[in-house]
VOZA-353198 format. One record per residue (C-alpha): residue number from 1; x, y, z; residue in three letters. Coordinates in steps of 0.25 Angstrom, whole numbers, plus 5000, padded with zeros to 4 digits. Example, Ala and Ser with C-alpha at 12.3 -4.5 7.8 and 13.67 -1.06 7.14 Angstrom:
2
[1 [5049 4982 5031] 'ALA']
[2 [5055 4996 5029] 'SER']
END
This chain:
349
[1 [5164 5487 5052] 'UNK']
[2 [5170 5482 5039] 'UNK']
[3 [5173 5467 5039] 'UNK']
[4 [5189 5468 5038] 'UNK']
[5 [5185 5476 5053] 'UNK']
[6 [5178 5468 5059] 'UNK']
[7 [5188 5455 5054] 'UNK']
[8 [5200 5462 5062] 'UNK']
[9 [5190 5466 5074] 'UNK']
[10 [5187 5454 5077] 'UNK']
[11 [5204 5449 5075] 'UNK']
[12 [5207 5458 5087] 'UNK']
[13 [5196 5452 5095] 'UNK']
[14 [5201 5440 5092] 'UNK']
[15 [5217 5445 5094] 'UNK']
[16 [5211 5452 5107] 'UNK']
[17 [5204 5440 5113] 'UNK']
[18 [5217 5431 5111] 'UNK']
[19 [5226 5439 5118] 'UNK']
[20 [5214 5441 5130] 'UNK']
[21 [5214 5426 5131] 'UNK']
[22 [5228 5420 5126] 'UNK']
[23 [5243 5421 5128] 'UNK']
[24 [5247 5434 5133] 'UNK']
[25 [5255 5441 5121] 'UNK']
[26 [5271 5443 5122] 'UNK']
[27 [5269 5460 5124] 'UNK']
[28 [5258 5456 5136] 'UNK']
[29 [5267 5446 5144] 'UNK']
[30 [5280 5456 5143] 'UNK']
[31 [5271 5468 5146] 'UNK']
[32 [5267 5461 5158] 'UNK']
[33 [5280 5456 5164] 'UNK']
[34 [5286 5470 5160] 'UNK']
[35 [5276 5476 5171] 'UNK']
[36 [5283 5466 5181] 'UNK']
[37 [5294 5465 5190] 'UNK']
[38 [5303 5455 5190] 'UNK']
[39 [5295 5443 5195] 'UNK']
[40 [5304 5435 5206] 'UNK']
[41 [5297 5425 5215] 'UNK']
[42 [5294 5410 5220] 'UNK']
[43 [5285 5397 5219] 'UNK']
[44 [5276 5400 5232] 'UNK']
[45 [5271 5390 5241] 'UNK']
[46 [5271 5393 5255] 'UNK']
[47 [5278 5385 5264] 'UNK']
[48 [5266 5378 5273] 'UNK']
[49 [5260 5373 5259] 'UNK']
[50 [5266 5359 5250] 'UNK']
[51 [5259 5363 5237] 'UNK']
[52 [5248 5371 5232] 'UNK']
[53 [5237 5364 5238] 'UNK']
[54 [5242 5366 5253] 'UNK']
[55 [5245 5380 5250] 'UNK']
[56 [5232 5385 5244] 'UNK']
[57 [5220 5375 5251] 'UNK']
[58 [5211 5381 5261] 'UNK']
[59 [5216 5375 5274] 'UNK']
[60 [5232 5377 5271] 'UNK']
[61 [5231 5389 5262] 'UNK']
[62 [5243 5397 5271] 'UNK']
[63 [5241 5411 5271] 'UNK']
[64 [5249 5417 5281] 'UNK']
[65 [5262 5408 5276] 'UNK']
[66 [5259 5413 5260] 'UNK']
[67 [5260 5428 5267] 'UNK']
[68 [5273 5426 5275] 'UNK']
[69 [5280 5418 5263] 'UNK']
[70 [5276 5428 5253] 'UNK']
[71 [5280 5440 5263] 'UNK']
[72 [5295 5433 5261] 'UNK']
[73 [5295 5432 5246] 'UNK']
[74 [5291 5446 5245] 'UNK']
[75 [5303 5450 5254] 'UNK']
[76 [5313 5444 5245] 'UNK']
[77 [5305 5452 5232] 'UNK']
[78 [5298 5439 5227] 'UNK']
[79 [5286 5446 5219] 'UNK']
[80 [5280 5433 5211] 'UNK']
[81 [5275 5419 5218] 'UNK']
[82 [5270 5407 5210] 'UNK']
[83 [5260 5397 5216] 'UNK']
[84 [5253 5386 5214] 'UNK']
[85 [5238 5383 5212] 'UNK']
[86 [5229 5370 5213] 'UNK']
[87 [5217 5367 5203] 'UNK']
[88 [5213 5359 5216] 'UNK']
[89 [5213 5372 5226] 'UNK']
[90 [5202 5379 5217] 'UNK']
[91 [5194 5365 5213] 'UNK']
[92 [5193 5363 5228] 'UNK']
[93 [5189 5379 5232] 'UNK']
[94 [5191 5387 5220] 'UNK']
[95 [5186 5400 5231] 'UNK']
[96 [5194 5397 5241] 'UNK']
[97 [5205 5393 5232] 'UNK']
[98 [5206 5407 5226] 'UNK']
[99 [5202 5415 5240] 'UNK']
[100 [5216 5407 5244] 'UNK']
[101 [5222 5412 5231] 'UNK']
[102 [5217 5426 5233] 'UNK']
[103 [5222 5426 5248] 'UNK']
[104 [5236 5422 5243] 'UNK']
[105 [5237 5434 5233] 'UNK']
[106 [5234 5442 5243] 'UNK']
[107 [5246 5440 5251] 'UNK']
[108 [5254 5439 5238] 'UNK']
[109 [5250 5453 5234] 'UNK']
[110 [5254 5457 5248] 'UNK']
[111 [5267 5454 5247] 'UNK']
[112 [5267 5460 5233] 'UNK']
[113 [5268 5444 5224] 'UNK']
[114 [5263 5441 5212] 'UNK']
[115 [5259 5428 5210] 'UNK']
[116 [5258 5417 5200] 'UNK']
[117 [5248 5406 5202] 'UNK']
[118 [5251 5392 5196] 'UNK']
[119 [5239 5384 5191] 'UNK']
[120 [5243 5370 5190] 'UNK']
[121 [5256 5361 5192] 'UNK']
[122 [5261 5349 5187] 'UNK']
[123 [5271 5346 5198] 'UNK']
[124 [5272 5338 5208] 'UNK']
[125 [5260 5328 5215] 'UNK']
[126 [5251 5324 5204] 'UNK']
[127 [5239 5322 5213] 'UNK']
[128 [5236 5336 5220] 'UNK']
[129 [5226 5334 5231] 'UNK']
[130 [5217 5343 5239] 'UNK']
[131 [5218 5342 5256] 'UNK']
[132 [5229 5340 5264] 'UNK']
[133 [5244 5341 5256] 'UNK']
[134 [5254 5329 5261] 'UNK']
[135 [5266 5334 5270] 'UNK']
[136 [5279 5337 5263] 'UNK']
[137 [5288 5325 5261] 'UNK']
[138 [5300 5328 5268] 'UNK']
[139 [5312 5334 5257] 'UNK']
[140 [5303 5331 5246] 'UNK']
[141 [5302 5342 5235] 'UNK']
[142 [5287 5346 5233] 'UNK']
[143 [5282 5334 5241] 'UNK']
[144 [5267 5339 5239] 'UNK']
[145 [5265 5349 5226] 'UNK']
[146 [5253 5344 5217] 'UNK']
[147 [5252 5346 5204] 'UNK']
[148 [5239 5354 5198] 'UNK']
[149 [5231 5348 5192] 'UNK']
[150 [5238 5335 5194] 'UNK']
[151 [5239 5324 5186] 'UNK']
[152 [5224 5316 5187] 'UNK']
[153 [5219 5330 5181] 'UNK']
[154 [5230 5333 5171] 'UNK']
[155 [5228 5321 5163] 'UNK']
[156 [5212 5323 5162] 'UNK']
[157 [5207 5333 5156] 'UNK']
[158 [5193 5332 5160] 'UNK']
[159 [5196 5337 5173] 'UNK']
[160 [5204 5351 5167] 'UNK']
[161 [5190 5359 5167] 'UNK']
[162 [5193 5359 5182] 'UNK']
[163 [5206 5365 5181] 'UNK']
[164 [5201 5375 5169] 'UNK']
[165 [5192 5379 5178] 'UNK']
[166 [5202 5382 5190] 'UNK']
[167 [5212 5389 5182] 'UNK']
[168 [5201 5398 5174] 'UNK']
[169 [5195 5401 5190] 'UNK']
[170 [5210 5406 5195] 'UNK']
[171 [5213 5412 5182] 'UNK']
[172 [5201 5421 5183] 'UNK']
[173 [5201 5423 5198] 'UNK']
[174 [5215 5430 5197] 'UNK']
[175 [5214 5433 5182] 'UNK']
[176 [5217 5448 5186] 'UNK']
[177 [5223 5447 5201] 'UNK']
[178 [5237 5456 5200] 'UNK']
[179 [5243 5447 5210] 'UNK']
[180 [5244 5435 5202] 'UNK']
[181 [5254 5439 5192] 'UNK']
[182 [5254 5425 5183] 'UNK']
[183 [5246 5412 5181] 'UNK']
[184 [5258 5399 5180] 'UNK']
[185 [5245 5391 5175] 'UNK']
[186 [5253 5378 5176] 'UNK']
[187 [5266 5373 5184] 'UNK']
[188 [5277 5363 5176] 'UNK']
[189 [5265 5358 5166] 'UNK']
[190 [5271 5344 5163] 'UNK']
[191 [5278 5342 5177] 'UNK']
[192 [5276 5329 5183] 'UNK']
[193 [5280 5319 5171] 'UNK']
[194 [5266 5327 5163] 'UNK']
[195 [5272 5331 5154] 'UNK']
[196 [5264 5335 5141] 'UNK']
[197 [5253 5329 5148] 'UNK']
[198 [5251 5342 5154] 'UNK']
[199 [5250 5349 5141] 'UNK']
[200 [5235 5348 5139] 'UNK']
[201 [5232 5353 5152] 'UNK']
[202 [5242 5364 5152] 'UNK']
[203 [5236 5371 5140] 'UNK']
[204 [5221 5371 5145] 'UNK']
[205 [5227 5378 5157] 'UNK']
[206 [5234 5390 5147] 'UNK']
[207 [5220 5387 5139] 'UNK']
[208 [5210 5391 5153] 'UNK']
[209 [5221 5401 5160] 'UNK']
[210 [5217 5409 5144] 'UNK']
[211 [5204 5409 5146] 'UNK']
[212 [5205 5414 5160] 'UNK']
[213 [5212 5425 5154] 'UNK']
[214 [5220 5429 5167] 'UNK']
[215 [5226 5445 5166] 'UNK']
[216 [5239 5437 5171] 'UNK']
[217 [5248 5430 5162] 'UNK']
[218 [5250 5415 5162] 'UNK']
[219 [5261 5404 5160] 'UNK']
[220 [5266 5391 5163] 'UNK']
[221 [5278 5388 5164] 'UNK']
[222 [5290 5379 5157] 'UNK']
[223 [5297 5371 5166] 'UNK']
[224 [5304 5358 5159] 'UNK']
[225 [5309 5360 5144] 'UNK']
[226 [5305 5347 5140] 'UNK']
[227 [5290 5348 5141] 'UNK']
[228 [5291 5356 5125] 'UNK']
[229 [5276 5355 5123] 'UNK']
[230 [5271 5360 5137] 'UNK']
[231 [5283 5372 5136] 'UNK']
[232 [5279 5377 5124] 'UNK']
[233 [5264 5377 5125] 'UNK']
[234 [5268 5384 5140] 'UNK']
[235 [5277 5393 5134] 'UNK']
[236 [5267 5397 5122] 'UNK']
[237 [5255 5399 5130] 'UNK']
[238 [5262 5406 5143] 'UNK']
[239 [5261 5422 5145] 'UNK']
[240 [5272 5423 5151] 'UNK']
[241 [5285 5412 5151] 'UNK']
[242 [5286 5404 5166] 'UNK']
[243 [5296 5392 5168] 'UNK']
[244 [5304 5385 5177] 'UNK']
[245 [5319 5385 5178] 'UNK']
[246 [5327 5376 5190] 'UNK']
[247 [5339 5374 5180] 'UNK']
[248 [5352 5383 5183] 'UNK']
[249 [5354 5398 5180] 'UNK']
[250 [5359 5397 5164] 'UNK']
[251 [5346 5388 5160] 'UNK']
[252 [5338 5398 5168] 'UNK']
[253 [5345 5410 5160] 'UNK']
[254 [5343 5403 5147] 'UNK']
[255 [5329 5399 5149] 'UNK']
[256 [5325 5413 5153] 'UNK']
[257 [5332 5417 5137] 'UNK']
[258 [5324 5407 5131] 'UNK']
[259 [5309 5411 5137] 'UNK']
[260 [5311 5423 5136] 'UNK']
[261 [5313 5422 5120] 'UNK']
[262 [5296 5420 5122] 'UNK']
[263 [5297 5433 5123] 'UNK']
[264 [5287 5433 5137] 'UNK']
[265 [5289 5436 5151] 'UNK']
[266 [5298 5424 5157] 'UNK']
[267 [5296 5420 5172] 'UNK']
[268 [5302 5409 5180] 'UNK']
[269 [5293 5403 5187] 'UNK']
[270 [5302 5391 5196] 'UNK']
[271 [5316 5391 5197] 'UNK']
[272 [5326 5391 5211] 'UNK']
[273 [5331 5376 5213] 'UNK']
[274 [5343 5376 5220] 'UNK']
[275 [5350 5365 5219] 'UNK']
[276 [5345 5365 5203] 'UNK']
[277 [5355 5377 5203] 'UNK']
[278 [5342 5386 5203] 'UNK']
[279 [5345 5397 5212] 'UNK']
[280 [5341 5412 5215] 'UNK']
[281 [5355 5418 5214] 'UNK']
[282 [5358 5412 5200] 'UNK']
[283 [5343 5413 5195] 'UNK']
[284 [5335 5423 5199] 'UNK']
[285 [5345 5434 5192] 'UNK']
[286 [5344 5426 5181] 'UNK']
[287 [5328 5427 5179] 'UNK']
[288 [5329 5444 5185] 'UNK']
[289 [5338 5446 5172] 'UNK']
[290 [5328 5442 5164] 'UNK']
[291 [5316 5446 5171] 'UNK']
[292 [5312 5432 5174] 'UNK']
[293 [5303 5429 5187] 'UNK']
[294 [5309 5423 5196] 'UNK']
[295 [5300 5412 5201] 'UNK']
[296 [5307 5402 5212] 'UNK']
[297 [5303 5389 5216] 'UNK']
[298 [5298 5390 5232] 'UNK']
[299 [5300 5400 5242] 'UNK']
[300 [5298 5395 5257] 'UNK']
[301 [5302 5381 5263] 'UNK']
[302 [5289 5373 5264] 'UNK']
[303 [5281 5362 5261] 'UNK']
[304 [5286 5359 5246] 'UNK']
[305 [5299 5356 5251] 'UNK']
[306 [5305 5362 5239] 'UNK']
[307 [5318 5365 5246] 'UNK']
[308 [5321 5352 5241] 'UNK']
[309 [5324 5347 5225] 'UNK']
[310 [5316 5341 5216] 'UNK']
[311 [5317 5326 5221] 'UNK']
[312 [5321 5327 5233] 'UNK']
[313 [5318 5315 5244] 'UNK']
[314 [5311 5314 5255] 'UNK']
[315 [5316 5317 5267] 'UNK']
[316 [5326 5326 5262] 'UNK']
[317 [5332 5336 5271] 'UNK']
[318 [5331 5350 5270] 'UNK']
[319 [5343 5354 5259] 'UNK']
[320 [5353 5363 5261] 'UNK']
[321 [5350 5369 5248] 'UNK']
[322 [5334 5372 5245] 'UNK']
[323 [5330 5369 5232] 'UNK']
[324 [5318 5379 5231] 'UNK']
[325 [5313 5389 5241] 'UNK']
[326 [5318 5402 5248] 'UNK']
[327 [5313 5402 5263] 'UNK']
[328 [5312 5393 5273] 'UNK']
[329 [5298 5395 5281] 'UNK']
[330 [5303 5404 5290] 'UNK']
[331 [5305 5413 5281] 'UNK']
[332 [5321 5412 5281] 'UNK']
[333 [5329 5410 5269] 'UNK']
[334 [5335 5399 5262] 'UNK']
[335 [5346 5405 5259] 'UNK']
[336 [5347 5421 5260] 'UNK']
[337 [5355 5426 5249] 'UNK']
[338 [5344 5420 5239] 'UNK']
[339 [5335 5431 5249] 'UNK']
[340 [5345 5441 5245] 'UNK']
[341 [5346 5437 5229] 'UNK']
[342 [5330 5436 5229] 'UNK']
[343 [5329 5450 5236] 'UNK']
[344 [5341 5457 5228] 'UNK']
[345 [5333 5454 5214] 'UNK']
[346 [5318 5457 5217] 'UNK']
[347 [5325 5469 5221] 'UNK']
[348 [5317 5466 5235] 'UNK']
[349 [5327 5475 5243] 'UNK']
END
């Protein structure tokens, strides 16, 4: 083989090993939203669990709930759920942590919803706990979400080989499983007064999710517009484009315009805040026109107490206008014509 051969076989398998282990190109990420349908879902927790500790540990891991709450987003045509992993789940039993995850796949699959799995969180309780999750605080807003991994372990790196080696085991676990649809590898980086402290951290996570090479796509999602540095790395190292939205119908319509000049698939992946003039009937239209999932925050009544805003105090009555979620435990409605709405544009009936 003459030299000049040999110098541009070995540029393709340099060009080859790239694209197998980096950033998906443009023509990969549309080619693969084009072969889906319009994503429309929620935030899933199941109403008997406060965070994600109490929703995926062994003893209040809730089965049966999970198959009855999904069975009702699959009659209004929801077809994508996003939930929320714990590095403290699978550094406690990563076996059974993953038997548990395959078991909720299963039902997932059943009622015919993708899923996609969110890694680690910046929100909320900076000092997440295996055991026994506190009681709700009456009227209280997310009373008991942790973060993950929380703030002891964000701020030393020492301990990150024990989150590299948790997300590389989930990664490559499900690296091929057809029911999870995306990887969110990490929720509002910088939440919680962080900041660009989260910076480091965040990038090793986009660093180890490409060496474990998943066949599924992966992001993380802009949430706040001043955070510059963690939305630029976020939106120049993501597959596809996520963020969150709780602002009115225009800045939603405007935001949408400007991601999609990235020229990659765009997905909502929170919005729906009521009394933030966040709605169904004024938004999810807006993201159908463009072929923007529809990713809501909550879906039944429960534990989280998201029914109530942002900063709400305790012993709050219940309001007579929710600020997130769709059904109360019984399975009935919050408000029907949002059923209706929901329906009428997953085209469900």
């Amino acid at each position: 083989m003459k030299k000049s051969s040999i110098i541009i076989f070995y540029s393709m398998l340099i060009i080859l090993a790239e694209n197998s282990f980096g950033q998906w190109t443009k023509e990969k990420a549309n080619e693969w939203y084009k072969h889906q349908p319009w994503l429309a879902g929620c935030n899933f927790i199941p109403g008997t669990a406060i965070n994600q500790l109490e929703m995926w540990q062994k003893e209040t891991f809730d089965l049966p709930t999970i198959d009855r709450e999904l069975g009702w987003a699959q009659d209004i045509g929801f077809n994508l759920i996003r939930v929320f992993l714990h590095n403290l789940l699978w550094e406690e039993d990563k076996q059974g942590f993953k038997e548990r995850i395959n078991k909720f796949l299963e039902v997932c699959d059943k009622h015919k919803i993708k899923v996609m799995f969110v890694l680690f969180d910046d929100c909320w309780d900076k000092n997440p706990q295996l055991g026994k999750q506190r009681e709700p605080r009456k009227g209280v807003h997310n009373s008991g979400w942790v973060q993950a991994p929380g703030e002891t372990i964000l701020n030393d790196s020492i301990q990150w080989n024990r989150l590299a080696d948790y997300e590389k085991d989930i990664l490559i676990s499900f690296s091929n499983d057809y029911r999870i649809l995306i990887w969110d590898l990490y929720n509002e980086p910088g939440n919680s007064g962080y900041g660009k402290k989260t910076l480091p951290l965040l990038k090793k996570v986009f660093s180890w999710a490409r060496e474990a090479n998943p066949s599924q796509p992966i992001s993380a999602g802009v949430w706040a517009d001043d955070l510059k540095d963690l939305n630029e790395f976020q939106l120049q190292n993501s597959d596809i484009i996520t963020y969150h939205n709780y602002g009115n119908a225009e800045g939603m319509e405007k935001q949408i315009i400007e991601l999609q000049k990235l020229g990659r698939p765009v997905l909502c992946t929170e919005y729906m805040a009521r009394t933030n003039n966040s709605r169904f009937e004024t938004h999810m239209p807006i993201l159908k026109k463009y072929k923007v999932a529809a990713i809501n925050w909550g879906f039944v009544s429960g534990k989280t107490n998201t029914i109530f805003p942002w900063g709400s105090k305790e012993g709050t009555e219940e309001p007579e206008l929710w600020f997130h979620d769709i059904f109360r435990k019984d399975g009935t409605p919050f408000d029907k014509k949002e059923i209706e709405l929901i329906i009428k544009l997953t085209n469900k009936k």
